[in-house]
N, C-alpha and C positions, 0 to 999 in steps of 0.2 A: 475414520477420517484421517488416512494419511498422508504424513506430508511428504512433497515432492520437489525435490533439491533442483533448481537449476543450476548448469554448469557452462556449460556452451551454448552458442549460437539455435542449436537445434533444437534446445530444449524452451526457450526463450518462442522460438516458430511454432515449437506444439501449443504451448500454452496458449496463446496468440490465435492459433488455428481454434483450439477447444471452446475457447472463450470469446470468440467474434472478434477480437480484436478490442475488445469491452464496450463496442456499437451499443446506443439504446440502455447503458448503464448506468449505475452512479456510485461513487462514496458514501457507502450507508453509515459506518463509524471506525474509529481506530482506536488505538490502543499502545501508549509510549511507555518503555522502561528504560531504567538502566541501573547499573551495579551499585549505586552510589547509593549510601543509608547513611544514618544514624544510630548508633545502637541506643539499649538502654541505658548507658554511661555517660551519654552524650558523645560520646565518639564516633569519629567521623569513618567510613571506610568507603574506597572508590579503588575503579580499577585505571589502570594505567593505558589498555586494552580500548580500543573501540566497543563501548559498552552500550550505546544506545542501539534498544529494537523498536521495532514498527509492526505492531499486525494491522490491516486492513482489510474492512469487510468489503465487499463488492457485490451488487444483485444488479439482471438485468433481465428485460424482457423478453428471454427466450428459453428455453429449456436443454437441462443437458452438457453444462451446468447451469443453472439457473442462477447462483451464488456463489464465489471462490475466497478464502482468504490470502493475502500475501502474507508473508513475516519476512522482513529486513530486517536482518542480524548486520552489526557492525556500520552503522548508519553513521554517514559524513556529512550530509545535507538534508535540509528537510523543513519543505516550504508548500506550506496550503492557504490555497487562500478560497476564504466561505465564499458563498452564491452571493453575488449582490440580492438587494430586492429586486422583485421583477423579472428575475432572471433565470433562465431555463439551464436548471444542475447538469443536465444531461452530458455523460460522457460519447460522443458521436465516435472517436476512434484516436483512443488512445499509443503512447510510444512508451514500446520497452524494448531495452536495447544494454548487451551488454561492451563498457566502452574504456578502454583504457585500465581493463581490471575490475570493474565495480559497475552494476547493475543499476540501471537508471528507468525509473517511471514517471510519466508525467501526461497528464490529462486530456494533451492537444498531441495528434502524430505528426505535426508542424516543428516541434518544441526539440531544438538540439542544446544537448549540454553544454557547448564550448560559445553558446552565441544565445542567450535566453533573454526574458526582460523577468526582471527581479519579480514586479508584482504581477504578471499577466497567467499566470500558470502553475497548477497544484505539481512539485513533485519531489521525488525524492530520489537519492542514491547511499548504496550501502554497497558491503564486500559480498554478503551474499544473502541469499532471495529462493525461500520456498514458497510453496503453493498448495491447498487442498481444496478438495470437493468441502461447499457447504452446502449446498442448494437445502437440506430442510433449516436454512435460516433464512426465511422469506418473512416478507413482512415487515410491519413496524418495530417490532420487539426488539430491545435492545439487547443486546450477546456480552457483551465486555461490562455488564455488571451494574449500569445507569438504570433507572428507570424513567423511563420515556414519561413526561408529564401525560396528561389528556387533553 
């Protein structure tokens, strides 16, 4: 499972193309870090560096990929918001777009960065944005280490 660096516009269109556009998808789970601990001393260490990342699982119903992860590295914003009840998770066709230097995802292909409503839409932007094959992570099962109640 390697990962694949987007850089330009082109690469941004394959993903896009490979991936359906993430039609008929959804946010299965993610995954936050960042540089900043505690050690055993109680001391503190942080970077000065855009240090938050983002991986995101992705599955949808179709094969080929069946599954993809993101990982945003150097992560500026980052706003999801859960499924209400009742309400149908489905990602129909999402926007990723790379825009003033920084790599922007977000849930609706409606959803532009410079003009958004705060709580209407999952997304994120960071400095940069790989990609890999998961598809044999199908299913419930949880990947980033939770286990999924019953």
């Amino acid at each position: 499972m390697e990962w694949k660096e987007l850089k330009h516009r082109q690469d941004i269109e394959k993903l896009l193309e490979t991936f359906g556009g993430f039609h008929d998808s959804c946010l299965k789970e993610l995954y936050m870090w960042t540089e900043s601990y505690v050690d055993e001393n109680l001391s503190m260490g942080m970077s000065t560096d855009l240090d938050t990342n983002v991986r995101i699982l992705f599955q949808r119903q179709y094969d080929n990929p069946s599954a993809i992860e993101l990982l945003f590295e150097g992560v500026t914003q980052f706003h999801i918001v859960p499924s209400p009840i009742k309400y149908d998770p489905v990602i129909y066709e999402a926007k990723l777009i790379l825009h003033e230097g920084y790599f922007y995802w977000a849930d609706d292909y409606d959803w532009e960065p410079n003009n958004f409503t705060q709580g209407a839409n999952s997304w994120i932007s960071s400095k940069n944005l790989k990609w890999r094959d998961v598809s044999s992570w199908m299913g419930k099962k949880s990947r980033y280490g939770l286990i999924t109640p019953d």
